[in-house]
C-alpha positions as YAML, in Angstrom:
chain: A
units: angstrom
residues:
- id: 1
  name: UNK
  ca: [-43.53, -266.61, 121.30]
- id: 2
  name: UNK
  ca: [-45.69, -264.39, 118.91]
- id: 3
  name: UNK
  ca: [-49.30, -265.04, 119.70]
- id: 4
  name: UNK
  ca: [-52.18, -265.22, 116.97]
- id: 5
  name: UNK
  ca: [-53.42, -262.72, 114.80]
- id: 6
  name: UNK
  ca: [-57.12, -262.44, 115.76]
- id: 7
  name: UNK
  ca: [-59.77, -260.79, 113.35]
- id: 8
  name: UNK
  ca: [-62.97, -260.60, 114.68]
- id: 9
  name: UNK
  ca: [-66.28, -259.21, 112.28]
- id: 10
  name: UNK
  ca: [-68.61, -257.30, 114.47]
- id: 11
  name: UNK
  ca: [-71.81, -259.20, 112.29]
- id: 12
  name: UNK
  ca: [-74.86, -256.99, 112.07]
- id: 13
  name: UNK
  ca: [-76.93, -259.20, 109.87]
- id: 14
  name: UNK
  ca: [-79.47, -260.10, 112.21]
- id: 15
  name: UNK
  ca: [-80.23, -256.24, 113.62]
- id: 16
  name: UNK
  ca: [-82.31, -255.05, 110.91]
- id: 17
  name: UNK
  ca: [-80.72, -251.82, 109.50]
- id: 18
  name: UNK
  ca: [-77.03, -251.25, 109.03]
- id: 19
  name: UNK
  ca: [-76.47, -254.77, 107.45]
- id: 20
  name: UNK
  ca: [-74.34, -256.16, 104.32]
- id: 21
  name: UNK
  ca: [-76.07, -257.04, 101.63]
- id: 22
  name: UNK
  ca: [-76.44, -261.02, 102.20]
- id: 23
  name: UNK
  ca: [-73.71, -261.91, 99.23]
- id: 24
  name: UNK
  ca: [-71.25, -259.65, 100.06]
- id: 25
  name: UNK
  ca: [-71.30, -260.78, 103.79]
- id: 26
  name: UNK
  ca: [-71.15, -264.59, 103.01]
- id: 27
  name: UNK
  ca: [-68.50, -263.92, 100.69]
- id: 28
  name: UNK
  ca: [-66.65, -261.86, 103.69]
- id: 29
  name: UNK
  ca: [-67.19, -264.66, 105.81]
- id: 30
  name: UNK
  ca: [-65.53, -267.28, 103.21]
- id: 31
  name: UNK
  ca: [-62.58, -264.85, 102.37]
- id: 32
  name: UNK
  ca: [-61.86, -264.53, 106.31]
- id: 33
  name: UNK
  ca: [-61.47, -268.48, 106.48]
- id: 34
  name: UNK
  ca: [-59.55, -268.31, 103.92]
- id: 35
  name: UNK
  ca: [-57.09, -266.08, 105.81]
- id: 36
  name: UNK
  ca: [-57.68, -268.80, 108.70]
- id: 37
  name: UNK
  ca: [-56.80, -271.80, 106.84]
- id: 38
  name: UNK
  ca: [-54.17, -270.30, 105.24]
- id: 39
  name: UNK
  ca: [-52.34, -268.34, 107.42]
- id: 40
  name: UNK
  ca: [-53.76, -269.58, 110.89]
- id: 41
  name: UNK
  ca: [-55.11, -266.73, 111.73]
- id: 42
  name: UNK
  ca: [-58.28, -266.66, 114.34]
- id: 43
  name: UNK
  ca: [-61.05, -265.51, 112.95]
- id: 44
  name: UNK
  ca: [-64.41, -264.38, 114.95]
- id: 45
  name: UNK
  ca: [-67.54, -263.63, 113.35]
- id: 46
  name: UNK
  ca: [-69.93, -262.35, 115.92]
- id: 47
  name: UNK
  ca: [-72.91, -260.73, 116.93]
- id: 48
  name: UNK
  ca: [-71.60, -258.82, 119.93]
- id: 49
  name: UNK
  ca: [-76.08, -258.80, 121.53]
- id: 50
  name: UNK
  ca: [-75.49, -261.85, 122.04]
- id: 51
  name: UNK
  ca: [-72.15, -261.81, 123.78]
- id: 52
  name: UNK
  ca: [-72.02, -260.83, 127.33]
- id: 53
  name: UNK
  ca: [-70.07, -257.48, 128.49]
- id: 54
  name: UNK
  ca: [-67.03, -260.20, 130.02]
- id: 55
  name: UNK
  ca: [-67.48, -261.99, 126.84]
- id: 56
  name: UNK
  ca: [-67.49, -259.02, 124.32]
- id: 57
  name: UNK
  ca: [-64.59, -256.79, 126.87]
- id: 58
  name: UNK
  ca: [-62.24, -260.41, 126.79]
- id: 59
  name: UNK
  ca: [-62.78, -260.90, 122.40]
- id: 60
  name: UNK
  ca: [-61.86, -257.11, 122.34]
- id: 61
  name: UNK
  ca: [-58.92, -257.69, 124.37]
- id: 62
  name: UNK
  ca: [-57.66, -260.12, 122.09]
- id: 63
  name: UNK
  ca: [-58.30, -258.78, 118.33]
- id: 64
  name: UNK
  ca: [-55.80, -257.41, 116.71]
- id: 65
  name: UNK
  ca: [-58.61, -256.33, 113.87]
- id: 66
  name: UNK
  ca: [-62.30, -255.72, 114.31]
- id: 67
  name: UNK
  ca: [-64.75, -254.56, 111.55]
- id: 68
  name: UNK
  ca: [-67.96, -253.99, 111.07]
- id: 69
  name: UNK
  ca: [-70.54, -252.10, 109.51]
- id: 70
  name: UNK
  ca: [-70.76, -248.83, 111.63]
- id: 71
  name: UNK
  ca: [-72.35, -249.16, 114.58]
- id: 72
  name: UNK
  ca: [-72.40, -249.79, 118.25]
- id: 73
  name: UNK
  ca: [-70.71, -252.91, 117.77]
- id: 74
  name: UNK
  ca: [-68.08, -251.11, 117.11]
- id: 75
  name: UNK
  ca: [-67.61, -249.56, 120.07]
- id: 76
  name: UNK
  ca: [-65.49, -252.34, 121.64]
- id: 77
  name: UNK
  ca: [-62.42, -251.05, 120.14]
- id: 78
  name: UNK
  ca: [-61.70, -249.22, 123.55]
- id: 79
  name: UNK
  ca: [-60.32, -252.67, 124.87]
- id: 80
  name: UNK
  ca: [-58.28, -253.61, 121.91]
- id: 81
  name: UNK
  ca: [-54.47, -253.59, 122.31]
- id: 82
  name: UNK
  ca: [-52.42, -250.77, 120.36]
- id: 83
  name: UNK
  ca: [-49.71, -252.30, 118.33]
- id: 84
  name: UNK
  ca: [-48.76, -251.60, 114.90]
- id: 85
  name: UNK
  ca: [-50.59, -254.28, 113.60]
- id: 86
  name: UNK
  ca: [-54.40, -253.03, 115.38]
- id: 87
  name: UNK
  ca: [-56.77, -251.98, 112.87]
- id: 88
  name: UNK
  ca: [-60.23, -250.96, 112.66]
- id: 89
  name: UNK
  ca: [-62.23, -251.55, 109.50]
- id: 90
  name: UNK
  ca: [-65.14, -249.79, 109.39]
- id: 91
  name: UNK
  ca: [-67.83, -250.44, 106.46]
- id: 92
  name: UNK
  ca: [-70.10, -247.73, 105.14]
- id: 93
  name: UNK
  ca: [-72.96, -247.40, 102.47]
- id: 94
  name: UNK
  ca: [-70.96, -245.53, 99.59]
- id: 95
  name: UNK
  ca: [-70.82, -241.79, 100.07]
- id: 96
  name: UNK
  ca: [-71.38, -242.34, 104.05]
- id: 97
  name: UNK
  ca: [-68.96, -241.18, 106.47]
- id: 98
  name: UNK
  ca: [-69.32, -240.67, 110.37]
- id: 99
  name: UNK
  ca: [-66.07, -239.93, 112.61]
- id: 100
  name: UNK
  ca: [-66.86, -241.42, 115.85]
- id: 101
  name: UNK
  ca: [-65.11, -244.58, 115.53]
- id: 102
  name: UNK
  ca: [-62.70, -243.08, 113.46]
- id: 103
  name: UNK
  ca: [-61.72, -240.64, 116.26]
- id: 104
  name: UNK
  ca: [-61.84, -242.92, 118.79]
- id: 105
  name: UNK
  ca: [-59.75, -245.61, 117.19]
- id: 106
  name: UNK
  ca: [-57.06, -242.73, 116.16]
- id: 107
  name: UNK
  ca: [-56.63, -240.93, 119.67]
- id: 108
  name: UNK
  ca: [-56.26, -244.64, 120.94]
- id: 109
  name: UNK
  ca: [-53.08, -245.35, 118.76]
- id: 110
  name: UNK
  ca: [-54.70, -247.55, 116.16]
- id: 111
  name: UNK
  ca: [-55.45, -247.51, 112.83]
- id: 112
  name: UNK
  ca: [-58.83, -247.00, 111.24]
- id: 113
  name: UNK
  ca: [-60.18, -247.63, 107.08]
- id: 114
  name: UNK
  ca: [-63.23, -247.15, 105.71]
- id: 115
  name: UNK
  ca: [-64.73, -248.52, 103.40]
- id: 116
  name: UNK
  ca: [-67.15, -248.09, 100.46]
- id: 117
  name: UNK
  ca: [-67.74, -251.23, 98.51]
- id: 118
  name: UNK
  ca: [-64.52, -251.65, 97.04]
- id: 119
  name: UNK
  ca: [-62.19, -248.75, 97.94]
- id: 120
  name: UNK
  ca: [-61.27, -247.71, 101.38]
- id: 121
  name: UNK
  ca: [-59.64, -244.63, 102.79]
- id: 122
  name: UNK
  ca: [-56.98, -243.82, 106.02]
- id: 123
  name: UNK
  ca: [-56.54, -240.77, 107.81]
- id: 124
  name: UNK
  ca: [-55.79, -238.13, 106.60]
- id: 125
  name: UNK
  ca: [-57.64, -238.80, 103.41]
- id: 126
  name: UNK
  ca: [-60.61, -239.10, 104.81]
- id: 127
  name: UNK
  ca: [-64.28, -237.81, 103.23]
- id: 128
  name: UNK
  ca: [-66.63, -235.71, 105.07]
- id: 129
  name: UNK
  ca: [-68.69, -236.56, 107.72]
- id: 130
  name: UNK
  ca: [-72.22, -237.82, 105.77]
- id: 131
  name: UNK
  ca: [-75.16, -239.98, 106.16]
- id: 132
  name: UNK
  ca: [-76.93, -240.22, 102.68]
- id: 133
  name: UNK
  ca: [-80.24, -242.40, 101.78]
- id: 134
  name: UNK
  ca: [-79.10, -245.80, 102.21]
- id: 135
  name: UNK
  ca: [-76.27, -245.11, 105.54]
- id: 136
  name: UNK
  ca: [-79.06, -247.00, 107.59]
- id: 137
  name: UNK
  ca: [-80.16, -249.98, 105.18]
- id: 138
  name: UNK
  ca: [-79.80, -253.18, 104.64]
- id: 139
  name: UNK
  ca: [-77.90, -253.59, 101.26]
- id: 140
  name: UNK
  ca: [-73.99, -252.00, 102.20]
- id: 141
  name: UNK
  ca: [-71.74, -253.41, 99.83]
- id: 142
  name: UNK
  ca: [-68.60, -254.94, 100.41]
- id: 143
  name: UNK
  ca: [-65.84, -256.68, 98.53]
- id: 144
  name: UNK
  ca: [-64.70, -259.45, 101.11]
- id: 145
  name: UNK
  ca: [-61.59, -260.31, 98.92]
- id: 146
  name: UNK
  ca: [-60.14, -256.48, 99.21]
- id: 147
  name: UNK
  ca: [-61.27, -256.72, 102.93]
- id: 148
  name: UNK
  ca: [-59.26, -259.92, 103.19]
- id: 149
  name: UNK
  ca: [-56.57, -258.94, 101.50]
- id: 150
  name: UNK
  ca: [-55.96, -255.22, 103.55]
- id: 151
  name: UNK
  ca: [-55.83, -257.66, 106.59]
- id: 152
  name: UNK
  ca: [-53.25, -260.22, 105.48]
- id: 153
  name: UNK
  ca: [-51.15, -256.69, 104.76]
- id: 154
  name: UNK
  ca: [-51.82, -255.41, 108.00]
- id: 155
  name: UNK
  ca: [-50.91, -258.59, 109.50]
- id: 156
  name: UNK
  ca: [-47.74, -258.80, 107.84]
- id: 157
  name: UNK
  ca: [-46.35, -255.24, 110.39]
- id: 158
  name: UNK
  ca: [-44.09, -256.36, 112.86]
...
């Protein structure tokens, strides 16, 4: 029996820096229960402070993909399963770029895409490492519906 997709958002609205602007993240939110009601999917949206390590090591285990606005957060994807289908998405202010979780997800046997607003990027297309005026703010765009929609593909591997 095939178990349930599960895509969890690593939420960093609450931490001060590093945080979606407010619309874009509610709209992410509604386009991910979308993908819930219509597809069944389970969908987590958590703030992994106020998860305990069991808690945050067992929601790891399951997800098939996490994302996130780079950060620490992030750093749970060392308990996710490989399988074709495991994906990282990893959301940056435009023209920001850092490898670690990148790297990390890669040398695991996952895949990794980050994004800028609207367009996102795979290895080995991937931009240079940078961390321009705005990396550590608190407006990071993102288009939930393209975010949405790269999952449902994802989903769709066997």
């Amino acid at each position: 029996m095939a178990q349930t997709p599960v895509i969890t958002y690593i939420s960093r609205q609450e931490w001060g820096r590093r945080m979606l602007k407010q619309e874009d993240h509610d709209r992410l939110v509604e386009e991910l229960y979308k993908l819930r009601d219509l597809y069944g999917y389970e969908v987590n949206v958590v703030s992994m402070d106020r998860l305990s390590r069991a808690e945050q090591f067992a929601l790891a285990a399951r997800t098939t993909i996490m994302m996130g606005v780079h950060g620490n957060g992030l750093t749970s994807l060392v308990w996710m399963r490989p399988s074709p289908r495991a994906t990282v998405m990893e959301f940056f202010f435009p023209g920001g770029f850092a490898r670690d979780y990148e790297y990390t997800t890669r040398a695991l046997g996952m895949v990794h895409y980050g994004f800028w607003g609207d367009e996102y990027f795979t290895s080995p297309e991937t931009p240079e490492q940078a961390y321009p005026p705005g990396f550590q703010g608190t407006n990071i765009p993102i288009d939930g519906t393209v975010v949405a929609r790269l999952c449902h593909e994802r989903l769709l591997l066997q």
